[in-house]
MINU-238769 format. One record per residue (C-alpha): z, x, y negated. Coordinates in nm, 2 decimals. Example, Ala and Ser with C-alpha at 12.3 -4.5 7.8 and 13.67 -1.06 7.14 Angstrom:
// MINU-238769
{{0.78; 1.23; 0.45}}
{{0.71; 1.37; 0.11}}
This chain:
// MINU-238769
{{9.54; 10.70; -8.70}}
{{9.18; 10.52; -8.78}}
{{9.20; 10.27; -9.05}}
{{9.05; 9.91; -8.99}}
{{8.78; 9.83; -9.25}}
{{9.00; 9.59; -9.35}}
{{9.30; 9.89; -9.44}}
{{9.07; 10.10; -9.55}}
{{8.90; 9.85; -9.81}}
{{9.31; 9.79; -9.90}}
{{9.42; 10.16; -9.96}}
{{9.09; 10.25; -10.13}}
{{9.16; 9.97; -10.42}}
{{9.53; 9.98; -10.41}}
{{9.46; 10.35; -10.52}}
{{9.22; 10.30; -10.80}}
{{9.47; 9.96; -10.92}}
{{9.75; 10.25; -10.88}}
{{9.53; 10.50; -11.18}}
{{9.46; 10.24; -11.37}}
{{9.89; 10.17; -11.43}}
{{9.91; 10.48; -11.47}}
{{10.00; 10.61; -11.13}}
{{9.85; 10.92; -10.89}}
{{9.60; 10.77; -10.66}}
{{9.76; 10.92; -10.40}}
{{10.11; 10.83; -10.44}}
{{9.95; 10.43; -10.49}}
{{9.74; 10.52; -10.17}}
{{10.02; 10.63; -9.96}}
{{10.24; 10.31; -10.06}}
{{9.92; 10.09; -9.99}}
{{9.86; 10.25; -9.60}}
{{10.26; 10.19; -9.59}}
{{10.24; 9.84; -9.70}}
{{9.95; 9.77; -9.47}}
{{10.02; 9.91; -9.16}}
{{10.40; 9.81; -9.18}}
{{10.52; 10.07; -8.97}}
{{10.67; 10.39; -9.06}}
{{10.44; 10.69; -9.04}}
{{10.56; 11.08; -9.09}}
{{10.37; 11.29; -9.31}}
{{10.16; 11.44; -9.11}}
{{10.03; 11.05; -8.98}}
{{9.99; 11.02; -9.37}}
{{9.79; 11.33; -9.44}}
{{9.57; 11.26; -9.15}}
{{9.52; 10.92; -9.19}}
{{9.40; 10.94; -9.58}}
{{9.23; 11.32; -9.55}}
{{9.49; 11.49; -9.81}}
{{9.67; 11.77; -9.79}}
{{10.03; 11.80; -9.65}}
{{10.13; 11.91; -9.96}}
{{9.99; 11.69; -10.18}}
{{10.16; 11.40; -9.93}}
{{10.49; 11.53; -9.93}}
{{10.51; 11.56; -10.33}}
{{10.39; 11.20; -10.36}}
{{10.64; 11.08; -10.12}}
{{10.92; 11.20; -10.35}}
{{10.76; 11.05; -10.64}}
{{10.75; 10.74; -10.41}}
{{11.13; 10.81; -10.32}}
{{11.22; 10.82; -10.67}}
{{11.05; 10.52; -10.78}}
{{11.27; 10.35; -10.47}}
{{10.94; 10.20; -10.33}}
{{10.97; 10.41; -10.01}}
{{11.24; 10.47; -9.83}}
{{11.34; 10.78; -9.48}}
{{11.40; 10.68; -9.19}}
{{11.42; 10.82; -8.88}}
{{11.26; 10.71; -8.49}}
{{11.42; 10.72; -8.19}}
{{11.32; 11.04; -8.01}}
{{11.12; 11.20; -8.29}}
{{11.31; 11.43; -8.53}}
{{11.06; 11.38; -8.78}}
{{11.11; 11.23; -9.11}}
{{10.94; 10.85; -9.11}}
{{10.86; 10.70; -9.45}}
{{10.82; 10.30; -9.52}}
{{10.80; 10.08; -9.76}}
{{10.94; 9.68; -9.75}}
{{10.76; 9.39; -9.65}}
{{10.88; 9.19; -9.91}}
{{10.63; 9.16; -10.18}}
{{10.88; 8.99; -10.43}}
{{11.14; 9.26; -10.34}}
{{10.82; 9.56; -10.41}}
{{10.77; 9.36; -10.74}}
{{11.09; 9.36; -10.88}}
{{11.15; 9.70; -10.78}}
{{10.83; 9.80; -10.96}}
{{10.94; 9.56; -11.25}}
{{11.31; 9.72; -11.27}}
{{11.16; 10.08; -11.29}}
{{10.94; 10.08; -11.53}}
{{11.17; 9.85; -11.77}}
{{11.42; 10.14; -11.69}}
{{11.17; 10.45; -11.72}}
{{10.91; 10.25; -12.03}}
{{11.06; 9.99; -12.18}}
{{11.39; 10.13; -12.26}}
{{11.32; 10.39; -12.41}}
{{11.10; 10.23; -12.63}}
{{11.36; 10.01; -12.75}}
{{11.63; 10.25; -12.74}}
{{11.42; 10.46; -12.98}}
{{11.37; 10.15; -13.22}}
{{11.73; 10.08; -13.23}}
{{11.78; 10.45; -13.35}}
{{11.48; 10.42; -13.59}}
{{11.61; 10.09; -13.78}}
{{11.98; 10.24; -13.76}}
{{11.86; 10.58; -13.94}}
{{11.97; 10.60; -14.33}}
{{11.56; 10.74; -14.32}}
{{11.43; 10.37; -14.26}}
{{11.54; 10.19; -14.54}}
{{11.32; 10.42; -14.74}}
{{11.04; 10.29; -14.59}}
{{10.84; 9.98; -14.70}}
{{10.96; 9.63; -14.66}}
{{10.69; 9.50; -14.47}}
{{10.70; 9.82; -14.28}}
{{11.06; 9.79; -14.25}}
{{11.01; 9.39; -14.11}}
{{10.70; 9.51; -13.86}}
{{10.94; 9.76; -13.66}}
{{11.24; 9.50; -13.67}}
{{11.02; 9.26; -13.56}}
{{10.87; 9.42; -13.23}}
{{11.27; 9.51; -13.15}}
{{11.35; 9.20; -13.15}}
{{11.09; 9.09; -12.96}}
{{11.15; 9.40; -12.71}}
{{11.49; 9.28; -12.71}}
{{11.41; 8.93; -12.59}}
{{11.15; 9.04; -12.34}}
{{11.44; 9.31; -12.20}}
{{11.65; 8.97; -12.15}}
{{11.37; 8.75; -12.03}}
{{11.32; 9.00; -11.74}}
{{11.71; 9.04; -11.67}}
{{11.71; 8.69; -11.58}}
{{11.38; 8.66; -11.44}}
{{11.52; 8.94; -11.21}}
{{11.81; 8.77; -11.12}}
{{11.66; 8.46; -10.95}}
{{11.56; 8.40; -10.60}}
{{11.21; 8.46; -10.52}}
{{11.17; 8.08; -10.46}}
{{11.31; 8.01; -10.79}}
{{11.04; 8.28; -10.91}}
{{10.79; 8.09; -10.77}}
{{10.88; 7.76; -10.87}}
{{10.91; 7.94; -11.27}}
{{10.56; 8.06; -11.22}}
{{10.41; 7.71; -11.16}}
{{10.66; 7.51; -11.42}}
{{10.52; 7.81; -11.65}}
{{10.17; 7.71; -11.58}}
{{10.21; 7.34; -11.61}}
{{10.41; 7.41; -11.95}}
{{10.06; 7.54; -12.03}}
{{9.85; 7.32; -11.92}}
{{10.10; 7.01; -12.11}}
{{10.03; 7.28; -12.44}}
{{9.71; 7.29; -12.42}}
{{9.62; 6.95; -12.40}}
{{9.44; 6.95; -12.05}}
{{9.43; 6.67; -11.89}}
{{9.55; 6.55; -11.57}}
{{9.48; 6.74; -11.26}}
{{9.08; 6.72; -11.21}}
């Protein structure tokens, strides 16, 4: 499959956005040629198409898999395995969202909680002792303000977004609308 200058520009960038969050280029590559062709496409497609090995596709497809940002599928008269991704750019978001709170974030509060419960802490320093409280409970409030940010509708999201930036705006002082 040939990209169109237009894919091409897409997967190259997707890939470097994908390194600098922290992901394999090629597992943010794959996901972007996905995305942008909206079809599924086996492996081999995938190799092809983005000039990387078989090998390195399949083990970035898992990673994909397990990150539940691709899903199998099969096509009618092929017994290949078909990969795709959804079209849904508020579903990929929330997915994305939901598994790094679960995989990151979590963690990172789970391990404050244990730090502020150990009989250890209270030998530190009080303003040490009020820094590390202080970031759990903002963790904490941040792990709820995404909960419900995850609950709503994605035309509720969007509606959020914009009340958010007029709640700026009204902040700030700006004026009216120029």
């Amino acid at each position: 499959m040939e990209l169109s200058q237009s894919a091409h520009k897409f997967v190259l960038h997707w890939g470097e956005m994908g390194v600098a969050w922290g992901v394999n280029r090629t597992v943010a590559q794959i996901h972007a040629l996905l995305f942008f062709h909206g079809k599924p496409l086996n492996g081999e497609e995938i190799a092809q198409t983005l000039n990387v090995a078989r090998s390195n596709v399949s083990n970035s497809l898992r990673e994909l898999q397990s990150l539940r940002l691709v899903r199998l599928t099969q096509v009618l008269g092929d017994r290949r395995d078909y990969y795709e991704t959804s079209h849904d750019v508020w579903e990929l978001f929330r997915t994305v969202v939901r598994e790094r709170k679960e995989r990151e974030f979590q963690p990172t509060v789970q391990m404050l909680r244990d730090l502020v419960a150990s009989p250890d802490f209270e030998h530190e320093a009080p303003d040490t002792q009020d820094r590390v409280r202080e970031t759990l409970a903002l963790m904490d409030s941040l792990g709820v303000w995404a909960d419900e940010m995850l609950r709503l509708s994605p035309s509720t999201l969007v509606k959020v977004l914009n009340l958010g930036a007029k709640v700026q705006k009204f902040v700030r002082g700006d004026s009216a609308e120029k």
